[in-house]
C-alpha positions as CSV (number, residue, x, y, z in Angstrom):
1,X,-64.4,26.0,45.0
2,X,-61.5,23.3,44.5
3,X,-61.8,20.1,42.4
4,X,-61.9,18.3,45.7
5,X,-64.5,20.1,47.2
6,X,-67.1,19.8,43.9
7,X,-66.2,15.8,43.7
8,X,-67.4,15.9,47.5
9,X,-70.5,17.7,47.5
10,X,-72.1,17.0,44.0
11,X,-70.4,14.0,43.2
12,X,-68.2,12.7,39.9
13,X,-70.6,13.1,37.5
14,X,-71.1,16.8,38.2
15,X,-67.3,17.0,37.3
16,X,-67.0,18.3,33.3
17,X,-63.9,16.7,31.3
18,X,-63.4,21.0,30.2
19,X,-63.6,21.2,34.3
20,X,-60.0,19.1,34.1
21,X,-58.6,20.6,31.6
22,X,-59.0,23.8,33.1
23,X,-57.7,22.8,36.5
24,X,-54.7,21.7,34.6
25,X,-54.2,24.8,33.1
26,X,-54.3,26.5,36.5
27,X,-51.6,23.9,38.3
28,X,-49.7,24.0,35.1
29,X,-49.1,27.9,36.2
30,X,-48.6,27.1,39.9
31,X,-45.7,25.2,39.3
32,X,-44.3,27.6,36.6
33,X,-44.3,29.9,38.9
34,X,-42.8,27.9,42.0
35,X,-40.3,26.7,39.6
36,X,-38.9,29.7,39.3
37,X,-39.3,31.5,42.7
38,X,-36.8,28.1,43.7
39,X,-34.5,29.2,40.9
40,X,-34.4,32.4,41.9
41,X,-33.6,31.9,45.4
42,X,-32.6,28.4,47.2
43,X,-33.1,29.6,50.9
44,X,-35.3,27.3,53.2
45,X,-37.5,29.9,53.5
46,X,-38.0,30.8,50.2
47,X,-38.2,27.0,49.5
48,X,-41.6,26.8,52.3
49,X,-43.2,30.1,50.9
50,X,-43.2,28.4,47.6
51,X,-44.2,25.3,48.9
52,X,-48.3,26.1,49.4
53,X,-48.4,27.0,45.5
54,X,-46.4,24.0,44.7
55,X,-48.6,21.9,47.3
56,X,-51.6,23.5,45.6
57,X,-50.1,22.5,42.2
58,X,-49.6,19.1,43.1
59,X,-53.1,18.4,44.6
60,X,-54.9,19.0,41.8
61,X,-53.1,16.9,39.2
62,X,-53.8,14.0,42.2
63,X,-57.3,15.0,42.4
64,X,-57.3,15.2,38.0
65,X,-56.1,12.1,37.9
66,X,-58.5,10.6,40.6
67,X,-61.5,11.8,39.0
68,X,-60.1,11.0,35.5
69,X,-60.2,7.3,36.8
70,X,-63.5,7.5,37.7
71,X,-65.0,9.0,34.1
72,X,-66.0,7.0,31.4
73,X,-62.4,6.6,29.4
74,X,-62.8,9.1,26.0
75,X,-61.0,8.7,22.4
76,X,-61.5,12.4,21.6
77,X,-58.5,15.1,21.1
78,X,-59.0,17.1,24.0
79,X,-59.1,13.8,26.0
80,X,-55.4,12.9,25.0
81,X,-54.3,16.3,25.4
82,X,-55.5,16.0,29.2
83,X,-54.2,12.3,30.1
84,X,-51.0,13.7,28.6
85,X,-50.7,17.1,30.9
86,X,-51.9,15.0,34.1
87,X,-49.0,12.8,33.4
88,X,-46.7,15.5,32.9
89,X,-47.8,17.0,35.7
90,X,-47.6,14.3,38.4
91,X,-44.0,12.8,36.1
92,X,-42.9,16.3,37.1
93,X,-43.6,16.8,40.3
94,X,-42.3,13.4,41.5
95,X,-38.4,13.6,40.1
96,X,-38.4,16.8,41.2
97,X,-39.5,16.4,44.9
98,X,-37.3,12.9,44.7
99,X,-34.4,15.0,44.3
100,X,-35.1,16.8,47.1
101,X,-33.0,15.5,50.9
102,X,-34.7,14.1,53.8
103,X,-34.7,17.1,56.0
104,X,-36.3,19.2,53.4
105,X,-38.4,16.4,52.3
106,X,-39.8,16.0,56.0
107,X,-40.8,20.1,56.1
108,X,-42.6,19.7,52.3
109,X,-44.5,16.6,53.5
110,X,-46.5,19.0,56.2
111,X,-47.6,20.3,52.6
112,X,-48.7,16.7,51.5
113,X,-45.5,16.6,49.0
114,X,-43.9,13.7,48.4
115,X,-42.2,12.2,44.8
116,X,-40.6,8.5,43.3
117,X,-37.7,9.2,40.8
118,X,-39.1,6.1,38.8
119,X,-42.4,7.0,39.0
120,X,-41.4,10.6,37.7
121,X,-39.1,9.1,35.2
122,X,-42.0,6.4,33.7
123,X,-44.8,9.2,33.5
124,X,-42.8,11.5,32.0
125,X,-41.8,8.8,28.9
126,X,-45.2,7.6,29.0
127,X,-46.4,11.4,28.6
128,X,-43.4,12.1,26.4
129,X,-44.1,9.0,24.0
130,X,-47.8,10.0,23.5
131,X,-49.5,12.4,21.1
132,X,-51.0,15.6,23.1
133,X,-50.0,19.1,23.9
134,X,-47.2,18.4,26.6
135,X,-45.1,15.6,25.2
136,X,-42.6,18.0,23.7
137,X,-42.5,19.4,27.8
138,X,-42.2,16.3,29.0
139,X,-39.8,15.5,26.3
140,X,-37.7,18.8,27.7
141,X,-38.0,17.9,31.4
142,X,-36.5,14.5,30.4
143,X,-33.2,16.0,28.6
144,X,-32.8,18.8,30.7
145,X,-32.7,15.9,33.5
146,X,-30.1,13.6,31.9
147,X,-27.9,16.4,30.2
148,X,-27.6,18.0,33.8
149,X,-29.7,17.0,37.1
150,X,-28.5,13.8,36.7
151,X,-24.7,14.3,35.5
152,X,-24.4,17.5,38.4
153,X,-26.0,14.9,41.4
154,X,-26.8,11.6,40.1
155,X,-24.7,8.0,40.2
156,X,-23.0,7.0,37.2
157,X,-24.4,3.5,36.7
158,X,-28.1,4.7,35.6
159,X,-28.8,4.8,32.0
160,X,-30.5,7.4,30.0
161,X,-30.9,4.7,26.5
162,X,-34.6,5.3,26.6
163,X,-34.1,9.4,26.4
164,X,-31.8,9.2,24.1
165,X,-33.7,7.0,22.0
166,X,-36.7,9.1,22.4
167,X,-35.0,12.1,21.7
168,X,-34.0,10.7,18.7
169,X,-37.6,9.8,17.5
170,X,-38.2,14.0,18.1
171,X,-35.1,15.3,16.5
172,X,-35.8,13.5,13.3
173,X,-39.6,14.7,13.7
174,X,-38.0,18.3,14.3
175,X,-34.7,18.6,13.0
176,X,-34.8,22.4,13.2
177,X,-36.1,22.7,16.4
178,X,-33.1,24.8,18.2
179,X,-33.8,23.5,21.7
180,X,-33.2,19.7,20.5
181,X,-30.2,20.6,19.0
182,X,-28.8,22.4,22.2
183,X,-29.2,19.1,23.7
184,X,-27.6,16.7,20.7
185,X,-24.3,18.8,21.4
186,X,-25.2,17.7,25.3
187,X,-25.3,14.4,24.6
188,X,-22.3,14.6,22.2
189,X,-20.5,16.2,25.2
190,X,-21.2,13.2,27.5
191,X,-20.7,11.1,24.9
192,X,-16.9,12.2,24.7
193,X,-17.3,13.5,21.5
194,X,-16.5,17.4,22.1
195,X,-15.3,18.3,18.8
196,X,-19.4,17.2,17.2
197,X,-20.5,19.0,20.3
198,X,-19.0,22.1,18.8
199,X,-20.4,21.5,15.8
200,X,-24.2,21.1,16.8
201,X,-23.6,24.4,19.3
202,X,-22.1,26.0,16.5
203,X,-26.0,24.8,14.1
204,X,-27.5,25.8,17.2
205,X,-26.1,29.2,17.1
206,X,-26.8,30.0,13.1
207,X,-30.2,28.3,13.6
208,X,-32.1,31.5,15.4
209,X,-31.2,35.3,16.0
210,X,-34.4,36.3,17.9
211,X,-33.6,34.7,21.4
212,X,-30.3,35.6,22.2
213,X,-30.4,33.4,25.6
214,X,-30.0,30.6,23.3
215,X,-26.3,32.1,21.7
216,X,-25.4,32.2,25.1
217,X,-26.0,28.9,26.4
218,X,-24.1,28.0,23.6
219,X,-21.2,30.0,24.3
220,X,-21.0,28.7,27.5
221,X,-21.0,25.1,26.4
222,X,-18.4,26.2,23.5
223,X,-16.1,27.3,26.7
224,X,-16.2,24.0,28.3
225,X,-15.2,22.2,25.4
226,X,-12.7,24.1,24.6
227,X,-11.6,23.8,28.2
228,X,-11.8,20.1,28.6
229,X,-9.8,20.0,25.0
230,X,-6.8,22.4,26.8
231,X,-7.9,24.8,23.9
232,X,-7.1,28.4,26.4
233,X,-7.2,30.6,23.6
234,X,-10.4,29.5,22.4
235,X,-11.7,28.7,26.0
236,X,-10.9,32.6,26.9
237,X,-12.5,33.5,24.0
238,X,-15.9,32.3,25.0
239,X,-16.0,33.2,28.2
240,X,-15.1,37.2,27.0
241,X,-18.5,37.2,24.8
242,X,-20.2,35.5,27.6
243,X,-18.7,38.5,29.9
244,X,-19.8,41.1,27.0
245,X,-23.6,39.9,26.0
246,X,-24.6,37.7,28.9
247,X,-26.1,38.9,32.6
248,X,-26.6,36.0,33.9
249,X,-23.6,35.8,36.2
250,X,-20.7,38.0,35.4
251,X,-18.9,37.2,38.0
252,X,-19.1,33.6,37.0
253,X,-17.8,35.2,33.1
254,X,-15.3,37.3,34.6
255,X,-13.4,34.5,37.5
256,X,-13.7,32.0,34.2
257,X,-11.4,34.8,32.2
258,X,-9.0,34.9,35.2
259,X,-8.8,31.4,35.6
260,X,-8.1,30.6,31.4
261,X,-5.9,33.8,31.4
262,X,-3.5,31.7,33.9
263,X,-2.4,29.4,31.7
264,X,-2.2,31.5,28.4
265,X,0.9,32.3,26.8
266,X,2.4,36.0,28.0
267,X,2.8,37.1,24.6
268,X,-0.8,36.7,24.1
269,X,-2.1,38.0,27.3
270,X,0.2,41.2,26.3
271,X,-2.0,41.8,23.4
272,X,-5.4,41.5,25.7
273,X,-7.1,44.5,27.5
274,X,-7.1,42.4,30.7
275,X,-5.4,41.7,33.2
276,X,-5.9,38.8,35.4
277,X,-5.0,40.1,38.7
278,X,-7.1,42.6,38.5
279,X,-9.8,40.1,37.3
280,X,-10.0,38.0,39.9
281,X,-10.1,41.0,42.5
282,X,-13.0,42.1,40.7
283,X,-15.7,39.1,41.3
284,X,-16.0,40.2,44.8
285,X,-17.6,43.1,43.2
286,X,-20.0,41.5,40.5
287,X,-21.6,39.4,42.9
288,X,-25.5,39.3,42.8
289,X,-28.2,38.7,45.3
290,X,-31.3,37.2,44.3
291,X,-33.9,38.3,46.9
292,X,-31.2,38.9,49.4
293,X,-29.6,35.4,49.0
294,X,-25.8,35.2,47.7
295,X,-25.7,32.7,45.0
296,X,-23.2,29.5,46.0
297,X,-20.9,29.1,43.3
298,X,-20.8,32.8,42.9
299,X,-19.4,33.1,46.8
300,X,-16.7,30.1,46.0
301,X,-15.7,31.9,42.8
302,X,-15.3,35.1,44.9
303,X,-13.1,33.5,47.5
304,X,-10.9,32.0,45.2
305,X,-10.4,35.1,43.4
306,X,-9.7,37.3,46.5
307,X,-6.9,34.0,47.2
308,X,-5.6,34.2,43.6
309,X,-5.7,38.0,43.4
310,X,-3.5,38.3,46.6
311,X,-0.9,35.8,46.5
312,X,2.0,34.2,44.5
313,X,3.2,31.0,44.6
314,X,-0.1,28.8,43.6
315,X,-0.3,26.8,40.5
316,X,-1.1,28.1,37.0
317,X,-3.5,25.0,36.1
318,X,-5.3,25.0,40.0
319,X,-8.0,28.0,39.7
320,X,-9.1,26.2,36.6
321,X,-9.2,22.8,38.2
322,X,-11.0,23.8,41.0
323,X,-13.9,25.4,38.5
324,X,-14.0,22.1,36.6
325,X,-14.4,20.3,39.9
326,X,-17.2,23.0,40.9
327,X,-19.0,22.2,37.6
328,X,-18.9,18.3,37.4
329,X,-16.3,18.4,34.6
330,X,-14.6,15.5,35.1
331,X,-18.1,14.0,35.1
332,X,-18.6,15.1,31.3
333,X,-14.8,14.0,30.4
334,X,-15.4,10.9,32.0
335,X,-16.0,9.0,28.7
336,X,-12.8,10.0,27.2
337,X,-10.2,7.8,28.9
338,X,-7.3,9.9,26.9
339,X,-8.6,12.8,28.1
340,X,-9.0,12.0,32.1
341,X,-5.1,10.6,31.4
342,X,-4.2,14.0,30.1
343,X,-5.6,15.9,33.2
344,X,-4.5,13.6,35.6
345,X,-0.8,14.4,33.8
346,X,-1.6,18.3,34.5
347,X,-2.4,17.0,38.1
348,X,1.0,15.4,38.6
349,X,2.6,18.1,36.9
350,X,1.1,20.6,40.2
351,X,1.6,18.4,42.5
352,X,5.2,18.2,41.8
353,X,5.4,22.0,41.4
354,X,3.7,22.7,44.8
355,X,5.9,19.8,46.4
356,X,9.3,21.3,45.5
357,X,7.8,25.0,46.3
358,X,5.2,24.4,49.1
359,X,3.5,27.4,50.4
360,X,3.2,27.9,54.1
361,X,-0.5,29.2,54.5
362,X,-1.9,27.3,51.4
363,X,0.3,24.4,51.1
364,X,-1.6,21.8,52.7
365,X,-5.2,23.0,51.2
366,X,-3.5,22.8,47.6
367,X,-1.9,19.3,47.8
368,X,-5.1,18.0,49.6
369,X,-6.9,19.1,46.8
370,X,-4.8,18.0,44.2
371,X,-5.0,14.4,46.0
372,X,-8.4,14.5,45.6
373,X,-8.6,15.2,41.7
374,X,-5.9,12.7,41.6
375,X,-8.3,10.0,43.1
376,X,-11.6,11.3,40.8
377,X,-9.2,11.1,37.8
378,X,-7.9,7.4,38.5
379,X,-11.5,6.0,39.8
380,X,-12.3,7.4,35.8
381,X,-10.1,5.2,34.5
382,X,-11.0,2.1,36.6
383,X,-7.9,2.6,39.0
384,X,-10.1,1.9,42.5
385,X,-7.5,0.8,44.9
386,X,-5.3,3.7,43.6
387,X,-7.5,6.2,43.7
388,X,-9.0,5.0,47.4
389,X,-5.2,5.5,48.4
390,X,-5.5,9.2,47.0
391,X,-8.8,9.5,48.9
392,X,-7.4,8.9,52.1
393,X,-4.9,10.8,52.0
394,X,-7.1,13.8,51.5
395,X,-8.9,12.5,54.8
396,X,-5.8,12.3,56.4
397,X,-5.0,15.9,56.8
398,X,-8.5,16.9,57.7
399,X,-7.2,18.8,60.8
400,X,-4.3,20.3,58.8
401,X,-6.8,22.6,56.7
402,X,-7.1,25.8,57.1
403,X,-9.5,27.3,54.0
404,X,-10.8,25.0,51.9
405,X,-12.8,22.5,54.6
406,X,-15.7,21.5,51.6
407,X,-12.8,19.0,50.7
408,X,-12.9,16.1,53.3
409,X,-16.9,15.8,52.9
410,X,-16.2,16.4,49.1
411,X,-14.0,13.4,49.7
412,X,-15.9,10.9,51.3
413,X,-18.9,11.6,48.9
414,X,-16.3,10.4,46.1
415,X,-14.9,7.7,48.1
416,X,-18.8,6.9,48.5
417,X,-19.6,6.2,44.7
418,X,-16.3,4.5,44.7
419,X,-17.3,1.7,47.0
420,X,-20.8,1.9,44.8
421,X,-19.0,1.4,42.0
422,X,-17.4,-1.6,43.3
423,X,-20.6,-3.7,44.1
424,X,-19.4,-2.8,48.3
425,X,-23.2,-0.6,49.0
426,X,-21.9,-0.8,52.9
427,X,-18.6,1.2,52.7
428,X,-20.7,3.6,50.6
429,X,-23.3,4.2,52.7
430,X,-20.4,4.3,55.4
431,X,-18.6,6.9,53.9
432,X,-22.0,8.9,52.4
433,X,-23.3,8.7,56.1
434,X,-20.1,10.6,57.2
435,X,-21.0,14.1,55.4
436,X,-24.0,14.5,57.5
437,X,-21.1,15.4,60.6
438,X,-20.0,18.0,58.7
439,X,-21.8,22.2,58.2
440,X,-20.8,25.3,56.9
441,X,-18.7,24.5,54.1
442,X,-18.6,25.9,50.6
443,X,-20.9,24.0,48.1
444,X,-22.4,22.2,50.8
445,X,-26.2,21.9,49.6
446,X,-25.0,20.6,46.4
447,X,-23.5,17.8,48.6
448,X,-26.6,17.1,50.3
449,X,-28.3,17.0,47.7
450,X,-25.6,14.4,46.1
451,X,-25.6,12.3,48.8
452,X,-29.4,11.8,49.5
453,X,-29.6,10.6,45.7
454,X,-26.5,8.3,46.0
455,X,-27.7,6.5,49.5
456,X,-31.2,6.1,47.9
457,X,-29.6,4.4,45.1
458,X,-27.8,2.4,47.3
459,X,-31.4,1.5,49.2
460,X,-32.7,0.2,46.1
461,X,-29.9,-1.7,44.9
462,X,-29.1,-3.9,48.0
């Protein structure tokens, strides 16, 4: 019999605080398990089969808290440790479903589901900033939010202070705590600061030999530093052991080998066992399924390997640009002016090249893209009505395209936050609205997903 059912027939006091706890316990493992059927696979219907556990999940934390309000109000232990997992729960459950777009939104709310990003966001610090069993989970949903969600989809003028802050409180409470210190070289990252970064990765690594999953994230990180800092040896360093000792995409390890190989010198690539052609023709291969769904970025990454493997002519620094571009990296370099000006330099360096050169089947798809990493780079470093100019130009030679059709949406979600930036919310909605006329480009749920969070940011700001 459900919580809801027992509050019905025998009323609230029948209702035993152990009762909660329990039914927390149980909704705790719903969404564990939801959680990760949606990692596993991001299909819609994948999405609505996990959506009666999730739905199930959610329910009971509303019908905890409901009956929660209606007991007498307890000092004990136990009774913290339940307030606490309630508003982990429900803190959970509402950024996550926030994040979520409209269309998908309107399916889950047959389900009853329906989440506030603030609301999320204030339960989870509440939950996080109080003594009981989940705080250090809350504590986790809340980085892992900030260091990623939020810098892969989000707009750049919220603040994460309180976090940080917070995080702070719990890495001086736990300086040996591995996790925490995966997420100080985070923060370092979007901080700027890549060369600290490498240092807390480098702690995070000598910290703990059991879980191996933890080198690796490391590894990975250790790659995009070394890539943002034009470090290739390094950079192709990392992404060999990733390659060797990780399996969670090697297809992902093997196109980032490629892609850093590129710009190495030839003496050096002489003394390696690979070779990059040969690389790149070889993602196609290492592609995975994950209950008979392609995974996204692994599709792009095999596209632009079967491109790079077969053709001449394309320039050394673009397979690379395009994967930064893929992963948000000019996102986490945004707080380093001097490095943003030093990519924009490798930008104008290609463009140049491919100008004088231009390839007849690519040409147009290169330089478009180029112009569009010209604009992110210059609306970095405060340029607005130059990189608008760079924009357009992109939009320009829409019909001129022939691969690569993810960059005029791509585009207008940039010119979007642009216009955001500026204080002008109805040329970004303008421009945000325009990606819904588009389908069946690469990346393209990652868009969605970008531009439902930037117009409802927009909403609230006007």
């Amino acid at each position: 019999m459900t919580l809801s059912r027992i509050v019905s027939r025998q009323g609230i006091r029948a209702v035993k605080e152990e009762e909660l706890h329990a039914e927390v316990c149980y909704a705790e493992c719903l969404i564990l398990k939801s959680s990760i059927a949606f990692i596993q696979d991001d299909s819609m219907i994948s999405f609505l089969k996990s959506g009666l556990s999730v739905g199930s999940s959610y329910q009971i934390y509303k019908d905890c808290q409901q009956v929660l309000t209606l007991m007498p109000h307890g000092h004990s232990k136990a009774h913290r440790h339940l307030v606490g997992g309630i508003k982990f729960g429900l803190g959970s459950f509402n950024l996550m479903l926030s994040l979520v777009p409209p269309k998908t939104l309107r399916l889950l709310n047959v389900v009853g589901l329906s989440g506030e990003r603030e609301v999320g966001l204030a339960l989870l610090h509440e939950s996080a900033s109080e003594t009981h069993i989940n705080n250090i989970l809350s504590v986790f949903t809340l980085l892992f939010y900030y260091s990623y969600i939020h810098v892969a989809f989000g707009v750049e003028k919220v603040s994460s202070l309180a976090t940080e802050n917070l995080f702070l409180i719990y890495l001086q409470k736990f300086p040996n705590c591995v996790v925490l210190k995966f997420f100080h070289a985070r923060f370092s990252m979007l901080r700027g600061n890549f060369e600290k970064a490498q240092l807390k990765l480098h702690e995070c690594i000598f910290t703990q030999n059991e879980w191996k999953q933890v080198h690796h994230l490391c590894y990975w990180e250790l790659m995009w530093c070394h890539i943002f800092l034009q470090d290739w040896k390094q950079a192709y360093n990392y992404a060999h052991l990733l390659y060797v000792h990780s399996r969670w995409s090697k297809a992902i390890y093997v196109y980032s080998k490629a892609i850093i190989l590129a710009l190495l010198p030839p003496d050096f690539v002489k003394s390696l066992n690979d070779n990059m052609t040969s690389l790149f023709l070889n993602v196609e291969n290492l592609r995975i399924k994950i209950l008979g769904t392609p995974v996204p970025i692994e599709k792009f990454v095999a596209e632009k390997g079967q491109r790079y493997g077969t053709t001449t002519g394309w320039f050394t620094a673009q397979p690379l640009l395009e994967f930064i571009y893929a992963w948000s990296g000019f996102r986490v370099m945004s707080k380093k002016v001097e490095l943003i000006s030093s990519w924009l330099s490798i930008i104008n360096k290609g463009k140049d090249l491919l100008q004088e050169n231009p390839n007849e089947e690519y040409g147009t798809d290169d330089i478009s893209f180029l112009n569009l990493l010209k604009g992110l780079c210059l609306k970095h470093l405060g340029k607005y009505l130059k990189a608008e100019h760079y924009f357009n130009r992109v939009i320009q030679k829409e019909k001129f395209l022939k691969y690569d059709h993810y960059l005029v949406p791509y585009t207008y979600y940039e010119l979007g936050i642009l216009h955001y930036l500026k204080g002008d919310f109805a040329s970004a909605t303008k421009y945000l609205d325009n990606i819904k006329n588009y389908k069946d480009y690469s990346m393209e749920a990652r868009l969605q997903f970008r531009a439902h969070i930037a117009l409802e940011q927009i909403a609230k700001e006007k």
